[in-house]
N, C-alpha and C positions, 0 to 999 in steps of 0.2 A: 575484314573491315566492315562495320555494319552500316547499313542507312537510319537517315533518322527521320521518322515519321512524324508530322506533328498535327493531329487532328481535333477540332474544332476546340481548341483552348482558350480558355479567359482566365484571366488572374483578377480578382478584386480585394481591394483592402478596405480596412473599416478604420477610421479614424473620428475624433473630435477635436473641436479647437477648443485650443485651453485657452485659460485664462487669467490676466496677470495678475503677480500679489501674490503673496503669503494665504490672503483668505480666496484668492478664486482658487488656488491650486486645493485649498481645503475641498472648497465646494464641488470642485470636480473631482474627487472620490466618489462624492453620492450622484453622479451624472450616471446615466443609464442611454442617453439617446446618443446614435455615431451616424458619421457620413458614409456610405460605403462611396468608392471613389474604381473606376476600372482602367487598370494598371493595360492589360491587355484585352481583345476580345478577339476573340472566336479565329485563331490564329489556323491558316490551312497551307503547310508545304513541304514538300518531302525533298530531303538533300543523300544525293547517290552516292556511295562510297570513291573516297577521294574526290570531289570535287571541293574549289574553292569558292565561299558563300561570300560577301559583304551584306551586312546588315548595318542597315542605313537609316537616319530621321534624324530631328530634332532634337533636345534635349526633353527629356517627359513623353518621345514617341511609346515607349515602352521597349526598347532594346534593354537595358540590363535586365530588365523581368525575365524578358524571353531565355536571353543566356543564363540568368539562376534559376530559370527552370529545366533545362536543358543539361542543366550541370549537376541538375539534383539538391540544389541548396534552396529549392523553393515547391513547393505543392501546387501546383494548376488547380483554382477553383472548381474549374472543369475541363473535359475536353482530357486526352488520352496522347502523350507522347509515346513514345518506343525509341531505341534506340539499339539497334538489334533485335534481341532478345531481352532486352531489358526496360525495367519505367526507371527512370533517372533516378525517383525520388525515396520507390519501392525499394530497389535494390542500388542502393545509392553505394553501399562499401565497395561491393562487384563492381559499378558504374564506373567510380573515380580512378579505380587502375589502370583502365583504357583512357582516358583522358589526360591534356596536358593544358597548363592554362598561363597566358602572360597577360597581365595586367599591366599598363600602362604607370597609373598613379602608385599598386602596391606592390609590394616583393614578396615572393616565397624562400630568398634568401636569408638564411640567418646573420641579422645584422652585427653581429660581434664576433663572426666565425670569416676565416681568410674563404676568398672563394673556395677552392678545392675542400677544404674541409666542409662544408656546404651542401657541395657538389656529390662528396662523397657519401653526406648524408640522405641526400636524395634518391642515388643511385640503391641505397641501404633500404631505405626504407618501400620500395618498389620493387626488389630483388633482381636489381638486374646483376646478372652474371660480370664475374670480374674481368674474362679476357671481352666481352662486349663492352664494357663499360671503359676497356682501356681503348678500343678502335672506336668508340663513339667519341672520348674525349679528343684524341690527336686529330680527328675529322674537325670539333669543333674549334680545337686549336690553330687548326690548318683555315678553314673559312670564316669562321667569325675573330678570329687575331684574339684570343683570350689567355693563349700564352703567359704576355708577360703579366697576368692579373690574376691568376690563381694566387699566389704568395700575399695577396693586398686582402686587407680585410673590408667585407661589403660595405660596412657605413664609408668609408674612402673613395668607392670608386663615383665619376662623373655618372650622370644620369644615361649617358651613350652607352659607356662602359661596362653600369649595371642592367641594361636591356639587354644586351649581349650575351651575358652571363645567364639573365633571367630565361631566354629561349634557349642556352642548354640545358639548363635545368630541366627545362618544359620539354623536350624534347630527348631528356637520357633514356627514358624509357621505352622510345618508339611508339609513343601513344597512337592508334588508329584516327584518335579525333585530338584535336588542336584548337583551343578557345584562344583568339587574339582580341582583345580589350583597346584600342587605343596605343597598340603598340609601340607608333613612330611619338608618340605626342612630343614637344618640347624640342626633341633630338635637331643636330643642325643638319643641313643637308647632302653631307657625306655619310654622316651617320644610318641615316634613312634608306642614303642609296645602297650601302652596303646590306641592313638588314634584307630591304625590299630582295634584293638578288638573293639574298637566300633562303627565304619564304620560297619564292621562285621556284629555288633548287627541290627544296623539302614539297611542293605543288606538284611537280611535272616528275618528283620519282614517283607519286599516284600510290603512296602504300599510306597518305595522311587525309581527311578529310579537314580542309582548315575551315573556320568559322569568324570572320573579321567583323567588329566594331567599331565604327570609326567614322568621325567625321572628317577625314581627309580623304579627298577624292583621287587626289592623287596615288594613296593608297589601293585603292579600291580597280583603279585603273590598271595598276601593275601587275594587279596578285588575282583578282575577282572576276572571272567571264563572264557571274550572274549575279547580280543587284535584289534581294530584297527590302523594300522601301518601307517603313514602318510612318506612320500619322494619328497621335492620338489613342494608340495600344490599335490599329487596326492596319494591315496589308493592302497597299495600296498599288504594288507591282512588284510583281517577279521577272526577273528578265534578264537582259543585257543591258549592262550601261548606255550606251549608243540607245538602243531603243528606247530608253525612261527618255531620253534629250528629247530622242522625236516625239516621244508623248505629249513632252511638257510645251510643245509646241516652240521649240529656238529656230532661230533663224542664221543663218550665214550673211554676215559682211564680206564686202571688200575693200580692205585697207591700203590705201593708196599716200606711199611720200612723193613728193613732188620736188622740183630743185631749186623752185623760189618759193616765197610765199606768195599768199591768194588772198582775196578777200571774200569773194564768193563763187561756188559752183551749178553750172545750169545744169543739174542730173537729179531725176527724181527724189528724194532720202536724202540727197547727201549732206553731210552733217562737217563741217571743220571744225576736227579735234585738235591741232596749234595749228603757227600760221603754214606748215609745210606738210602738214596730216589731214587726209581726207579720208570718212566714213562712208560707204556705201551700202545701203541692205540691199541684199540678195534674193529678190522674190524668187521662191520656188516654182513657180510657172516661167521663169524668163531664163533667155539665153546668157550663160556667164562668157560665153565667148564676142558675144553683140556687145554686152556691154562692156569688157575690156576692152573691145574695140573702139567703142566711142567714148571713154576715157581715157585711151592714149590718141586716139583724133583730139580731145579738147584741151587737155592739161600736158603739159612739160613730166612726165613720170619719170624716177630713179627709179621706185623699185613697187611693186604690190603684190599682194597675196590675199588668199580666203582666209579665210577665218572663222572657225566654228563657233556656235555660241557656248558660254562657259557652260560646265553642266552645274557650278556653283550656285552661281547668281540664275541658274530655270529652276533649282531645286529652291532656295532662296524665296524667289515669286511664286512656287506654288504653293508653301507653305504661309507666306503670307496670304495671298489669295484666300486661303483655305481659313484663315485665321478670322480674318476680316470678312469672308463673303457666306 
């Protein structure tokens, strides 16, 4: 299983704005001047064999650049990946057999073919052996329930149903490396739960390196021990979840129901969220036991807890911040 290097990479595209009509689209034949525009820059971080990555930002951060280059369907302007012994882009046929990849919005199933015939074509065209290919299916029959949906043809199945299928697919060949694109998108949250547990499973046997896209955090939380945060095509943190939070500077409440309602509270912050909910921020220099103290000294309490801040809404305001400042 190889690591994958990725040293000081930028992607740039060239583009012009066209222009409307019949006669601008003439006129911009004979146009000669483009924008260049920078997709990525100067990308620096190395992911260890089997480990699970989330790549994370905004829309326009430059995360699909990164994963099509990565993937080989794209040339880094500059700057030198590796991937083993391999450049994605150089030795892309060799590249894409160790690779497996699920895409959220698209499929690599054949939309007029029942799954298993599909399935069987993928298995084909990656040469995986037939008695492996019959104990990798009954495996995914056994924890993804795809069972009863081999005999159904893929334009038929639900959006759940076809993800399901989508990461056997991606997964018949025992690919070392694993592209996830937005995998849960859309699904409801059974659906989710199921997939998440077996990303999980496929994580912690350590013979996959996964590669997550996604703006669900919740995603990220289940599957991901370390966070790269993408802003703009540039790396803004590598790390652990948890730690990006305390970067982004959150802070902890204390949420407090009460058994009547209030109409005001004498405690530093505190804030009433309805008439029987009270907000309290958490300064990090102060005692959380003082002050649970002297909120159950002052108010009638049913019930209260801590409460982290969302790592949504810190990620949210940095990028605004960022936007704006």
């Amino acid at each position: 299983m190889p690591p994958i290097v990725v040293e000081q990479v930028s992607r740039r595209f060239r583009t012009f704005d066209r222009r409307r009509g019949i006669l601008g689209a003439v006129r911009d034949l004979f146009r000669t001047e483009t924008t260049e525009r920078v997709a990525v820059a100067d990308l620096d971080f190395r992911i260890e064999p089997g480990e699970a990555v989330a790549l994370i930002g905004p829309n326009g951060a430059g995360k699909s650049t990164t994963v099509k280059m990565l993937a080989g369907l794209l040339k880094p302007s500059s700057g030198r990946i590796r991937v083993g012994d391999l450049d994605p882009w150089a030795d892309r046929t060799r590249h894409v057999r160790g690779i497996g990849a699920v895409f959220g919005q698209r499929t690599q199933l054949w939309w007029d073919l029942a799954v298993v015939e599909a399935l069987d074509l993928c298995a084909a065209m990656f040469g995986v052996p037939e008695d492996a290919y019959r104990r990798r299916m009954a495996h995914f029959e056994e924890v993804l329930g795809i069972g009863p949906l081999l005999r159904t043809p893929v334009r038929q199945l639900s959006l759940g149903e076809r993800m399901r299928c989508e990461l056997a697919a991606a997964l018949l060949h025992e690919p070392p490396l694993l592209f996830l694109d937005e995998p849960t998108i859309g699904l409801d949250v059974a659906v989710k739960l199921r997939l998440r547990q077996f990303l999980a499973e496929v994580r912690d046997a350590g013979r996959t390196t996964l590669l997550l896209t996604t703006h669900d955090l919740d995603d990220v939380a289940a599957l991901c021990p370390r966070v790269l945060l993408l802003s703009e095509g540039r790396l803004l943190h590598d790390g652990p979840l948890p730690a990006l939070a305390a970067r982004l500077g959150g802070r902890r409440t204390l949420q407090v129901e009460l058994r009547a309602p209030v109409e005001g509270v004498d405690l530093p912050g505190a804030e009433i969220t309805s008439p029987t909910s009270v907000r309290i921020p958490v300064d990090a220099h102060s005692s959380v036991p003082e002050l649970v103290r002297e909120v159950l000294a002052r108010l009638d309490v049913v019930d209260l807890r801590i409460e982290d801040p969302s790592v949504e809404e810190l990620i949210a305001r940095f990028y605004e911040e960022r936007r704006t400042g």
